[in-house]
PDB file of N, CA, C, O and CB in Angstrom:
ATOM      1  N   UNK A   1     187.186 101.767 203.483  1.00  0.00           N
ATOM      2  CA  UNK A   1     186.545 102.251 204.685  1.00  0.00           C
ATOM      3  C   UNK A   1     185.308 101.412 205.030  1.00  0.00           C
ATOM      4  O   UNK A   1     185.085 101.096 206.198  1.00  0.00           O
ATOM      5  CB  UNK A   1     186.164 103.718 204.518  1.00  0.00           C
ATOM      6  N   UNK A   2     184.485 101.043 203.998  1.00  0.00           N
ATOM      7  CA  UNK A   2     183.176 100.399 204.420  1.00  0.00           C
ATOM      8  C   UNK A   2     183.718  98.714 204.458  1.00  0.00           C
ATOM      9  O   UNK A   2     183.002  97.742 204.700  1.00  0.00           O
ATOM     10  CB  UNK A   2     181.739 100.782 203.151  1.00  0.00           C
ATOM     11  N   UNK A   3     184.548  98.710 204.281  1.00  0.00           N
ATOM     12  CA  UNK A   3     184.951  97.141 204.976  1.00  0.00           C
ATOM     13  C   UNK A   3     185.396  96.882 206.118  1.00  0.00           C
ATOM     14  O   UNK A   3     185.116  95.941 206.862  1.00  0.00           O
ATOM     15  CB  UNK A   3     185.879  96.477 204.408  1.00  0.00           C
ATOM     16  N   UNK A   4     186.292  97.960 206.297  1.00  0.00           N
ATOM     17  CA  UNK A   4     186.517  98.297 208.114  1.00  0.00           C
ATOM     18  C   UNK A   4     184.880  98.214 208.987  1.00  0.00           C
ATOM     19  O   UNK A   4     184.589  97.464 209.919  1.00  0.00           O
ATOM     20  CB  UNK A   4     187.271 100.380 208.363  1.00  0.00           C
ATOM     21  N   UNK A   5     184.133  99.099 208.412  1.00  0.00           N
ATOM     22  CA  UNK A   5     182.411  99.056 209.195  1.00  0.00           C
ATOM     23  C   UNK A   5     182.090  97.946 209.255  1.00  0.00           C
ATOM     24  O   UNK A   5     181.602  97.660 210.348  1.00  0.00           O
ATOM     25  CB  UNK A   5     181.102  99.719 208.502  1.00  0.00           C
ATOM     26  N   UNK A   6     182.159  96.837 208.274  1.00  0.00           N
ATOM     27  CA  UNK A   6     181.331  95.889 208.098  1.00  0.00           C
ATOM     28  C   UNK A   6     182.260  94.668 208.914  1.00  0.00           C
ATOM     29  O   UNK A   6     181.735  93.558 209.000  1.00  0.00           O
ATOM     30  CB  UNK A   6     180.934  95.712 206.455  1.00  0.00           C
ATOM     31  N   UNK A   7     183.462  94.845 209.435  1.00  0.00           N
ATOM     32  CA  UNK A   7     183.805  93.874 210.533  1.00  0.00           C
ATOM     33  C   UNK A   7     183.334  93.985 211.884  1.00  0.00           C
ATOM     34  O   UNK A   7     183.442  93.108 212.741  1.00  0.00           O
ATOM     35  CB  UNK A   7     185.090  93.834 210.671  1.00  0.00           C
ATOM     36  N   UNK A   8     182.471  95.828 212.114  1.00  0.00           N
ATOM     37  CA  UNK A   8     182.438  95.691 213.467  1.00  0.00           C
ATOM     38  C   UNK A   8     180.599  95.813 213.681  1.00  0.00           C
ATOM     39  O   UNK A   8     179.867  95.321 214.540  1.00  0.00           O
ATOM     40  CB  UNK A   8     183.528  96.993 214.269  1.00  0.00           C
ATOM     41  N   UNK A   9     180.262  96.803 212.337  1.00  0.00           N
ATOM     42  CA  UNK A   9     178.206  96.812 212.223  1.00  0.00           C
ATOM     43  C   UNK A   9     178.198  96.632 210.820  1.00  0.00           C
ATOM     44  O   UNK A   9     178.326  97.537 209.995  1.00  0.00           O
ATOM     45  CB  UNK A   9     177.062  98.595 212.700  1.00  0.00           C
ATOM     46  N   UNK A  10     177.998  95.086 210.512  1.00  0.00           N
ATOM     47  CA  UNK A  10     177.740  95.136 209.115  1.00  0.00           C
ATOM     48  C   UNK A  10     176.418  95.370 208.578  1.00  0.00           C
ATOM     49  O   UNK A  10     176.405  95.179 207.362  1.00  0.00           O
ATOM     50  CB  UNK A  10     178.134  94.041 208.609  1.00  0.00           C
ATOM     51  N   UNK A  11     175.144  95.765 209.124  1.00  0.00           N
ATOM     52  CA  UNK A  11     174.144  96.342 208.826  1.00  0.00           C
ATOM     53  C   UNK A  11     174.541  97.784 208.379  1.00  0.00           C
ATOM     54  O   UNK A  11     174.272  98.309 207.298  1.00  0.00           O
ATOM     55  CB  UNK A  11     173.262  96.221 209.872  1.00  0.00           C
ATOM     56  N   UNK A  12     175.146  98.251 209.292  1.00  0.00           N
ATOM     57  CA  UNK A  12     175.537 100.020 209.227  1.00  0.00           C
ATOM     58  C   UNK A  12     176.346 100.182 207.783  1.00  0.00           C
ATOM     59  O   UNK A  12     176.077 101.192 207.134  1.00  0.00           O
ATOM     60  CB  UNK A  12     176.805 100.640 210.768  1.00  0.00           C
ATOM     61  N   UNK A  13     177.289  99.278 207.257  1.00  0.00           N
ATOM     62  CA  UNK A  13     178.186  99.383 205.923  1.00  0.00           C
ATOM     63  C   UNK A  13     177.140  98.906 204.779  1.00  0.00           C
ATOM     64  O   UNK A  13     177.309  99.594 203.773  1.00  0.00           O
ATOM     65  CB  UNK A  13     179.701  98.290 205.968  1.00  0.00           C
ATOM     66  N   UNK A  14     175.995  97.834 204.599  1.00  0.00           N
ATOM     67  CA  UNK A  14     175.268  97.448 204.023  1.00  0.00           C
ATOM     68  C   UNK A  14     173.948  98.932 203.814  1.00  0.00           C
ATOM     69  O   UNK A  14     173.667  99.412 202.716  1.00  0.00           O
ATOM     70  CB  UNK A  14     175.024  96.071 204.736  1.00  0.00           C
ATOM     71  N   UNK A  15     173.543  99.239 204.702  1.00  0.00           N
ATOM     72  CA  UNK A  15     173.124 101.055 204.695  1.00  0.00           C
ATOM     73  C   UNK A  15     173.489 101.735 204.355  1.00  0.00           C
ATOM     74  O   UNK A  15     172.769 102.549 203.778  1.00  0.00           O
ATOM     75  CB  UNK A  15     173.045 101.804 205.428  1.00  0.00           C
ATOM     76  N   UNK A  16     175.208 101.991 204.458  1.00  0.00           N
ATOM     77  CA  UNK A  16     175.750 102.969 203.918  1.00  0.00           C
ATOM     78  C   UNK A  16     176.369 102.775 202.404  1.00  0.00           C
ATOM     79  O   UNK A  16     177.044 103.679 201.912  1.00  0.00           O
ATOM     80  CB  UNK A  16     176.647 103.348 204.844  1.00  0.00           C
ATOM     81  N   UNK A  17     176.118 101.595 201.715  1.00  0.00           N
ATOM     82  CA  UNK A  17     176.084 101.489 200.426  1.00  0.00           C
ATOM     83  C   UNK A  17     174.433 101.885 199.856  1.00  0.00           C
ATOM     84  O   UNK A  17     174.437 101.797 198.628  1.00  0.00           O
ATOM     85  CB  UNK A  17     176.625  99.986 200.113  1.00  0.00           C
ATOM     86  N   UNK A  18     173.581 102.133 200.183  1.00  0.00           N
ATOM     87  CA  UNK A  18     172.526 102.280 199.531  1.00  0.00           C
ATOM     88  C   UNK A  18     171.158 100.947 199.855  1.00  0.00           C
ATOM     89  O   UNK A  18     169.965 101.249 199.880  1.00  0.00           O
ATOM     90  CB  UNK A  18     173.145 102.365 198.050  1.00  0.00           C
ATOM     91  N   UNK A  19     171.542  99.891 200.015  1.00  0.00           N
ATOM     92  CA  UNK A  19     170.670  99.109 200.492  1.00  0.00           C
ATOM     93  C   UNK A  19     170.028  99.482 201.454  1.00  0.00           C
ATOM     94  O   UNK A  19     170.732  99.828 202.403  1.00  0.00           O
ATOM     95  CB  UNK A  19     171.063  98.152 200.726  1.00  0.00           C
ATOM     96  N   UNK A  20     168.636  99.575 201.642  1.00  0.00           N
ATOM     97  CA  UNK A  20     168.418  99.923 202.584  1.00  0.00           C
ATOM     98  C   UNK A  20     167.287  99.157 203.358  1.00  0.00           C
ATOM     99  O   UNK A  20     167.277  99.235 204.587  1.00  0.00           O
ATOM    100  CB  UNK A  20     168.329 101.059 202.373  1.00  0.00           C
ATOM    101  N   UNK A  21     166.249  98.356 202.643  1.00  0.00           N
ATOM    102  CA  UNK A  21     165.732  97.435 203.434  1.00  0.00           C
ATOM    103  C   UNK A  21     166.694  96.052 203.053  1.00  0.00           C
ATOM    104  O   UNK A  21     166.052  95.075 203.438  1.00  0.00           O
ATOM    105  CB  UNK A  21     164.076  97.331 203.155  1.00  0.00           C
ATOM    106  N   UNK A  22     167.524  95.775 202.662  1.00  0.00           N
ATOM    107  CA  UNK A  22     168.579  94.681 203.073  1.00  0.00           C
ATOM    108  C   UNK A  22     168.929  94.694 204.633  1.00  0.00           C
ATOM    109  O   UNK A  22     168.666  93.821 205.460  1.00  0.00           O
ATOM    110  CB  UNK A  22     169.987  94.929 202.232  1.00  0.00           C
ATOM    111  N   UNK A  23     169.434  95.621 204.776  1.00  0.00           N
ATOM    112  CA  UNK A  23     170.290  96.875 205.887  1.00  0.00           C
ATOM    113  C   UNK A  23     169.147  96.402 207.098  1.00  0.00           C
ATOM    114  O   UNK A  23     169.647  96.021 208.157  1.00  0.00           O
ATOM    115  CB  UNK A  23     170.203  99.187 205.264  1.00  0.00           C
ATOM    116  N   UNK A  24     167.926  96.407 207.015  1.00  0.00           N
ATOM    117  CA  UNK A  24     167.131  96.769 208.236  1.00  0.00           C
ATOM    118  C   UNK A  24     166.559  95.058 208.206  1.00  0.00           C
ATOM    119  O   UNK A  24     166.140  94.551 209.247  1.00  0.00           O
ATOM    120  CB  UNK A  24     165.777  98.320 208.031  1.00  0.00           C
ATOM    121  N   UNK A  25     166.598  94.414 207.134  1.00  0.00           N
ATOM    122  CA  UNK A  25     166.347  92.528 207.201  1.00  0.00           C
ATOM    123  C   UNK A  25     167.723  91.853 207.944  1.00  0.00           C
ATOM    124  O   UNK A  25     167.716  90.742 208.476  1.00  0.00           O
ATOM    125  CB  UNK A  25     166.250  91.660 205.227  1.00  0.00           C
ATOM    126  N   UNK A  26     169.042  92.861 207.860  1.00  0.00           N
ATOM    127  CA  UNK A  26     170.193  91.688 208.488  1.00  0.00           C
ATOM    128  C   UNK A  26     170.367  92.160 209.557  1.00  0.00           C
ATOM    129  O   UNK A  26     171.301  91.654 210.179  1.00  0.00           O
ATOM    130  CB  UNK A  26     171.656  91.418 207.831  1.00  0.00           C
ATOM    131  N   UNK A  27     169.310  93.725 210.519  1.00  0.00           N
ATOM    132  CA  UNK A  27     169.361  93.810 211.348  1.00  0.00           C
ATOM    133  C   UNK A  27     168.892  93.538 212.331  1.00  0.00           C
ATOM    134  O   UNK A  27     169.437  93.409 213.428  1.00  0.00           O
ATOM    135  CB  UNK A  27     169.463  94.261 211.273  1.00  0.00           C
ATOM    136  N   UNK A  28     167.610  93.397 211.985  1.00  0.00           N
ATOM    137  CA  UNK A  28     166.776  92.415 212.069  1.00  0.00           C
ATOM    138  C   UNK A  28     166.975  90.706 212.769  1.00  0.00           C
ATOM    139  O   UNK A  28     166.504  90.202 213.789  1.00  0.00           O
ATOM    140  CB  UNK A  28     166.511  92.432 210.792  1.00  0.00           C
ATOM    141  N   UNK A  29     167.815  90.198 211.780  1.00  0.00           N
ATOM    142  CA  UNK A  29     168.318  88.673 212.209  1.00  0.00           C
ATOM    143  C   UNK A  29     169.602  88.458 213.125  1.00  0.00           C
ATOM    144  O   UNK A  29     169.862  87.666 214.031  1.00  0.00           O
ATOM    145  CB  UNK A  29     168.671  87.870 210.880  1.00  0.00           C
ATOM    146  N   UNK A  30     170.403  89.658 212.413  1.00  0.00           N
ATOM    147  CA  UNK A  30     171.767  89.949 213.473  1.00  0.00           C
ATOM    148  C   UNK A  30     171.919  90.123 214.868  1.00  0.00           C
ATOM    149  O   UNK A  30     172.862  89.793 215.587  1.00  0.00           O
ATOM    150  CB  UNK A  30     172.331  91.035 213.208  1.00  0.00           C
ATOM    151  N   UNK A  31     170.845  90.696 215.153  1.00  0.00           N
ATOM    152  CA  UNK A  31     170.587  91.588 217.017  1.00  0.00           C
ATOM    153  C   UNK A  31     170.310  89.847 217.698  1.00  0.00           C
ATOM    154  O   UNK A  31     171.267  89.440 218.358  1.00  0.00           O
ATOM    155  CB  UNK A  31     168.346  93.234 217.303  1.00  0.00           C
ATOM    156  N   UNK A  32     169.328  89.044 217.593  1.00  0.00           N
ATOM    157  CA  UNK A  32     169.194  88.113 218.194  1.00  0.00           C
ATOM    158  C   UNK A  32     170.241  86.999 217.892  1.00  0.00           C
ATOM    159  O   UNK A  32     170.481  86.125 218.725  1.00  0.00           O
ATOM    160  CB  UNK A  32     167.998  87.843 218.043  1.00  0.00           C
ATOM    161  N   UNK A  33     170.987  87.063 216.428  1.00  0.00           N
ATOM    162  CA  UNK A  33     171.544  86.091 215.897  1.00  0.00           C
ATOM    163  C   UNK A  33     172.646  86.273 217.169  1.00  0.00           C
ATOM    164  O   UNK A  33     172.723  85.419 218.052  1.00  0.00           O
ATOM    165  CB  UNK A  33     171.930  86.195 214.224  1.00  0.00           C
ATOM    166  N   UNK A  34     173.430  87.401 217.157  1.00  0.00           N
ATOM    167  CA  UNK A  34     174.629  87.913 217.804  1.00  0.00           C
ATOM    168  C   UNK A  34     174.407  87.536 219.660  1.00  0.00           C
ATOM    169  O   UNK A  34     175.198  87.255 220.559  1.00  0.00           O
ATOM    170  CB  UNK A  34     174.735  89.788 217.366  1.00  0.00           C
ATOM    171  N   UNK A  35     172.923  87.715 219.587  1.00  0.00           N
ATOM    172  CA  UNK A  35     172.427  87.417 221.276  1.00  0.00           C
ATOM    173  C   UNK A  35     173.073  85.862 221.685  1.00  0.00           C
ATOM    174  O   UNK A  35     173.990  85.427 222.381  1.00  0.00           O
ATOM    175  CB  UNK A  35     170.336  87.333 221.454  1.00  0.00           C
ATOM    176  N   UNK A  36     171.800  85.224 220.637  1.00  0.00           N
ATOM    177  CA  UNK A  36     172.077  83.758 221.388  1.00  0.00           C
ATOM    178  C   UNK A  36     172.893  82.816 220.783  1.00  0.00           C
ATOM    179  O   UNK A  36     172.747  81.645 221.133  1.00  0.00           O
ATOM    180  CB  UNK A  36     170.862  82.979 221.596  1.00  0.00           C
ATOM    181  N   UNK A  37     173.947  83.163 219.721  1.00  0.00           N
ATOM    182  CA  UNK A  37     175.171  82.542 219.502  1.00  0.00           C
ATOM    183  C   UNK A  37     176.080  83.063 220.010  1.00  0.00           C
ATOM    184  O   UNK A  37     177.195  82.896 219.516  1.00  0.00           O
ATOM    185  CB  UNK A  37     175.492  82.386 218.403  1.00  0.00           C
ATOM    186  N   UNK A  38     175.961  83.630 220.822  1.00  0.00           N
ATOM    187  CA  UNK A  38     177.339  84.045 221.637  1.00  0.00           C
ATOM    188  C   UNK A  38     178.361  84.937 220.339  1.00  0.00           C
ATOM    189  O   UNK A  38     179.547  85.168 220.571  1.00  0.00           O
ATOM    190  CB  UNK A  38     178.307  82.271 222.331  1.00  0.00           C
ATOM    191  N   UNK A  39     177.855  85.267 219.316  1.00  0.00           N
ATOM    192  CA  UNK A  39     178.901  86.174 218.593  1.00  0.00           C
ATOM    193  C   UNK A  39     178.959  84.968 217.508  1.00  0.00           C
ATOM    194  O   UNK A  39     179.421  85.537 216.519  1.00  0.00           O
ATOM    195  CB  UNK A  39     180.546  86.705 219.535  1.00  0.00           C
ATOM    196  N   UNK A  40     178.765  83.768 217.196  1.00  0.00           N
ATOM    197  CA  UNK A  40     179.376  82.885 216.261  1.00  0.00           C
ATOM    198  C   UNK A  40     179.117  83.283 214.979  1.00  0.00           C
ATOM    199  O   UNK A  40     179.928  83.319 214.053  1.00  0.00           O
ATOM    200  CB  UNK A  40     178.987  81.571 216.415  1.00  0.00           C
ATOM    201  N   UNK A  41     177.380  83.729 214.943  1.00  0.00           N
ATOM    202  CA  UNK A  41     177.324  83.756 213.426  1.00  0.00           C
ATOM    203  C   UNK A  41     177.721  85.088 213.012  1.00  0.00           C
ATOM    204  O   UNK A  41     177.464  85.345 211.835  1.00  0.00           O
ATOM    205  CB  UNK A  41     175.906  83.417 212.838  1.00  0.00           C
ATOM    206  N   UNK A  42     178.586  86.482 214.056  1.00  0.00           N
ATOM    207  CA  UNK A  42     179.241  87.277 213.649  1.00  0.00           C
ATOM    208  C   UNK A  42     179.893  87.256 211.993  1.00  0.00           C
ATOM    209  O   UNK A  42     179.533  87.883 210.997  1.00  0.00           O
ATOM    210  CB  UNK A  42     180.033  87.262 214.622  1.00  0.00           C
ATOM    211  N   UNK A  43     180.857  86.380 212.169  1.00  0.00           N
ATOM    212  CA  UNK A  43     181.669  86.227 211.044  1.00  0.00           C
ATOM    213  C   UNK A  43     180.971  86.181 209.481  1.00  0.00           C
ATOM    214  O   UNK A  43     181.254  86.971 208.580  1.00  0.00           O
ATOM    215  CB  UNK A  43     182.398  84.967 211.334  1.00  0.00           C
ATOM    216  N   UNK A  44     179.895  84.952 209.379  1.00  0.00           N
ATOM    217  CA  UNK A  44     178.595  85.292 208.302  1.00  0.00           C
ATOM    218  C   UNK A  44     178.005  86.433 207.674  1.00  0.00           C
ATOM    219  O   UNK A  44     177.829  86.383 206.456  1.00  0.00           O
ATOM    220  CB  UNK A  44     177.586  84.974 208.776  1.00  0.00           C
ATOM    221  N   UNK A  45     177.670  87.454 208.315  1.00  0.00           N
ATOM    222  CA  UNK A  45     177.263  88.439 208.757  1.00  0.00           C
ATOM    223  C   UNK A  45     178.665  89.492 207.774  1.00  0.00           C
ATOM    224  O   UNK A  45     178.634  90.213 206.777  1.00  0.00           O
ATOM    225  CB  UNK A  45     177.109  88.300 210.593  1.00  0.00           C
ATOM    226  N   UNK A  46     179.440  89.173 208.464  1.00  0.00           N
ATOM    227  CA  UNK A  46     180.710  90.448 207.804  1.00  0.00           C
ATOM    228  C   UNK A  46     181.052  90.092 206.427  1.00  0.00           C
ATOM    229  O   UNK A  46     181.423  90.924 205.599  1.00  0.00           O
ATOM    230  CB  UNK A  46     182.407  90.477 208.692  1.00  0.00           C
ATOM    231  N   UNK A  47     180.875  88.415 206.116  1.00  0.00           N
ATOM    232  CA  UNK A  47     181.499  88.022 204.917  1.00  0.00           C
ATOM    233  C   UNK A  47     180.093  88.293 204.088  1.00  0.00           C
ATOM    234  O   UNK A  47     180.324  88.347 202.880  1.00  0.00           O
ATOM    235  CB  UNK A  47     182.236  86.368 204.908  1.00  0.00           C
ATOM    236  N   UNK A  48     178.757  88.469 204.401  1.00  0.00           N
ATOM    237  CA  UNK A  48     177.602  89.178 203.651  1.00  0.00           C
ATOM    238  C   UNK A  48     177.870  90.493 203.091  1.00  0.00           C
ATOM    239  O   UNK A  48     177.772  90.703 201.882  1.00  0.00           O
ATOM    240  CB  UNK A  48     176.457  89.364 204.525  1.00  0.00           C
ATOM    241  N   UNK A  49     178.249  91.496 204.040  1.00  0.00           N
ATOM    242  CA  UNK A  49     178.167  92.692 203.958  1.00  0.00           C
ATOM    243  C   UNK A  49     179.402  93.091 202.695  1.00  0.00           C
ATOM    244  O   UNK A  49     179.195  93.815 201.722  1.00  0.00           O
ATOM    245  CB  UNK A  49     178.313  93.275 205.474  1.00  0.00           C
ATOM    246  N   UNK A  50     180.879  92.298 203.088  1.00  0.00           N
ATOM    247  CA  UNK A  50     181.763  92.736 201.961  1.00  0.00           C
ATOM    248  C   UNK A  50     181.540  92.183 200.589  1.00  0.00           C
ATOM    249  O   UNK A  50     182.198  92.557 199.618  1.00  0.00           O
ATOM    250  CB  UNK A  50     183.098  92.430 202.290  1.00  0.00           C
ATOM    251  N   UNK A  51     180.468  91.163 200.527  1.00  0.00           N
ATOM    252  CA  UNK A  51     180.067  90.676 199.356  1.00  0.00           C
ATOM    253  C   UNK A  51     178.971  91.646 198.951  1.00  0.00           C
ATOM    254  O   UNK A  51     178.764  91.659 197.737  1.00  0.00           O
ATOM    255  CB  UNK A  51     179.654  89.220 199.448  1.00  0.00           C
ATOM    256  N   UNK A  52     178.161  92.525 199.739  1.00  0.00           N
ATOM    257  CA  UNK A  52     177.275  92.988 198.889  1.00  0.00           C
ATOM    258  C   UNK A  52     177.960  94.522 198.416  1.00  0.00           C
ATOM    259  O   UNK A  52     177.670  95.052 197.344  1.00  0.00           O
ATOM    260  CB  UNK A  52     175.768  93.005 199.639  1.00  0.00           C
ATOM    261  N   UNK A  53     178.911  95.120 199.409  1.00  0.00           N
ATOM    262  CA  UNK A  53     180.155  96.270 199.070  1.00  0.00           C
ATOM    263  C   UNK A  53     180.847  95.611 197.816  1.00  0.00           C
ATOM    264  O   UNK A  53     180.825  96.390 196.863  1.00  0.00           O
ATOM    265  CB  UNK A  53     181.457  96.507 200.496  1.00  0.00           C
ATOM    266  N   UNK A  54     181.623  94.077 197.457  1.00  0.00           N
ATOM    267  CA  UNK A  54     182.143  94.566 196.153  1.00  0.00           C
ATOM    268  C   UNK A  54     181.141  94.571 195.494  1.00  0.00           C
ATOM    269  O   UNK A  54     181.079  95.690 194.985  1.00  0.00           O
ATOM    270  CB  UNK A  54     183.164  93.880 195.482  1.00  0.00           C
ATOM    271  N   UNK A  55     180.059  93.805 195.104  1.00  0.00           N
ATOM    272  CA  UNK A  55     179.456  93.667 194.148  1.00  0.00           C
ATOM    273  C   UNK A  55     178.324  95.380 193.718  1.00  0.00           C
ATOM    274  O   UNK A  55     177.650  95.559 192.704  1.00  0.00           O
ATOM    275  CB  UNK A  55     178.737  92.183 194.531  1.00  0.00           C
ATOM    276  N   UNK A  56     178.493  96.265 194.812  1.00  0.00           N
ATOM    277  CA  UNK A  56     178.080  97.650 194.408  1.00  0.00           C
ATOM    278  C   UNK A  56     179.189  98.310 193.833  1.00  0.00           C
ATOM    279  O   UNK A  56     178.943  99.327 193.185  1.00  0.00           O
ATOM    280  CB  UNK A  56     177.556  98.478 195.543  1.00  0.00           C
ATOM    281  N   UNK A  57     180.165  97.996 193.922  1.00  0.00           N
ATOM    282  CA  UNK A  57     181.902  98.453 193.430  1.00  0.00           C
ATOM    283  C   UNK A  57     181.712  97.972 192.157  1.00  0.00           C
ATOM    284  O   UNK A  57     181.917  98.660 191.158  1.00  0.00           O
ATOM    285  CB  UNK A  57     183.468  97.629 194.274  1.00  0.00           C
ATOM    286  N   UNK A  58     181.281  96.678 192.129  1.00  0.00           N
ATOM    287  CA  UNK A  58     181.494  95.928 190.585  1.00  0.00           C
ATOM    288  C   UNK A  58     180.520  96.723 190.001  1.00  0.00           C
ATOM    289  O   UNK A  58     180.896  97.427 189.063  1.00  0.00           O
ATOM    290  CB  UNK A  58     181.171  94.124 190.352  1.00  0.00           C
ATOM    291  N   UNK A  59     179.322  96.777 190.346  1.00  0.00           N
ATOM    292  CA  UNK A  59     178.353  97.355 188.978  1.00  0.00           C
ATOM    293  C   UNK A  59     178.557  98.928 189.178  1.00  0.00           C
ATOM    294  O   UNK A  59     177.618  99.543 188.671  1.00  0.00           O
ATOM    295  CB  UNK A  59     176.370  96.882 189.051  1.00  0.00           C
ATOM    296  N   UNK A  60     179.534  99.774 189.784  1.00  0.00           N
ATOM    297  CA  UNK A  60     179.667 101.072 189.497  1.00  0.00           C
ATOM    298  C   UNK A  60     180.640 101.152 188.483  1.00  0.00           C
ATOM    299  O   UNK A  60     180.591 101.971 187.565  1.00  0.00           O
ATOM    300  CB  UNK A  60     179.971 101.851 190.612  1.00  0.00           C
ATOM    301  N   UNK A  61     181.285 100.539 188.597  1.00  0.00           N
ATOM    302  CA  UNK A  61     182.590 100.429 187.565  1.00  0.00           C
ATOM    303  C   UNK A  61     182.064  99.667 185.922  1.00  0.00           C
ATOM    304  O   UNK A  61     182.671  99.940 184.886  1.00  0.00           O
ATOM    305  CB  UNK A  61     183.969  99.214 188.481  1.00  0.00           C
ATOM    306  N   UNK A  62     181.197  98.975 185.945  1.00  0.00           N
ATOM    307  CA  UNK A  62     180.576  98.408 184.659  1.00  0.00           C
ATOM    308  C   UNK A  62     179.610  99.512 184.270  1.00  0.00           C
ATOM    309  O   UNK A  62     179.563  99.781 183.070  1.00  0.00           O
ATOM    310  CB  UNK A  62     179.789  96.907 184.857  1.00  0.00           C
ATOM    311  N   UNK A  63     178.661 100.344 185.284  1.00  0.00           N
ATOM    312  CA  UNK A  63     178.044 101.330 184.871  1.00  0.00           C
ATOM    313  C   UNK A  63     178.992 102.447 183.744  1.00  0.00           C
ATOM    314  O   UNK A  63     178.825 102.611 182.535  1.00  0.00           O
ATOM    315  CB  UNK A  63     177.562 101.920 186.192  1.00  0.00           C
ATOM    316  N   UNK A  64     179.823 102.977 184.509  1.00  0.00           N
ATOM    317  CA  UNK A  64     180.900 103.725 183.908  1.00  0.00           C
ATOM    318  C   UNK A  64     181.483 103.191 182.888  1.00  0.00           C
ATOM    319  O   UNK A  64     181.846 103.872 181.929  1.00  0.00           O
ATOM    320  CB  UNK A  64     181.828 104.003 184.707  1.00  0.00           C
ATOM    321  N   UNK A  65     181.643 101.959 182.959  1.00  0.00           N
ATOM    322  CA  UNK A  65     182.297 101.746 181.409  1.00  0.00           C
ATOM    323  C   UNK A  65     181.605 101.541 180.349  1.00  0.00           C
ATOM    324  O   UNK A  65     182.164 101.196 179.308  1.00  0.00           O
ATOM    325  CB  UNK A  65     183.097 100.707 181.267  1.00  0.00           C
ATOM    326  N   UNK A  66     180.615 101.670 180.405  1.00  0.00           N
ATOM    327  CA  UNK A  66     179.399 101.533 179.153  1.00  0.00           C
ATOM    328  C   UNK A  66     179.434 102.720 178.622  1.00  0.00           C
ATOM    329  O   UNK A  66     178.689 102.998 177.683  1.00  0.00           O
ATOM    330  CB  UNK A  66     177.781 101.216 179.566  1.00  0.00           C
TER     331      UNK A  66
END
């Protein structure tokens, strides 16, 4: 589900994992980034957000297995 979010507000999926001044720094750069590239550095942006979703996946699952 939070990878679906993070193709369309990847600030909003980066928030809704728990980050939360991450969340408000890529929103920050995103709003103007998205302005005056015409959408380009979109894609950056989504491949951030599912990298910081697995890597909260990865250390829940290493938490638990300890």
């Amino acid at each position: 589900m939070l990878y679906l979010v993070a193709l369309l507000l990847p600030p909003l999926s980066i928030l809704l994992v728990g980050r939360i001044f991450l969340s408000i720094l890529v929103f920050v750069i995103w709003i103007p980034a998205i302005i005056f590239s015409g959408g380009l550095t979109h894609p950056m942006f989504i491949l951030l957000a599912w990298i910081i979703i697995f890597q909260t996946r990865e250390d829940r699952r290493e938490r638990r297995g300890d």
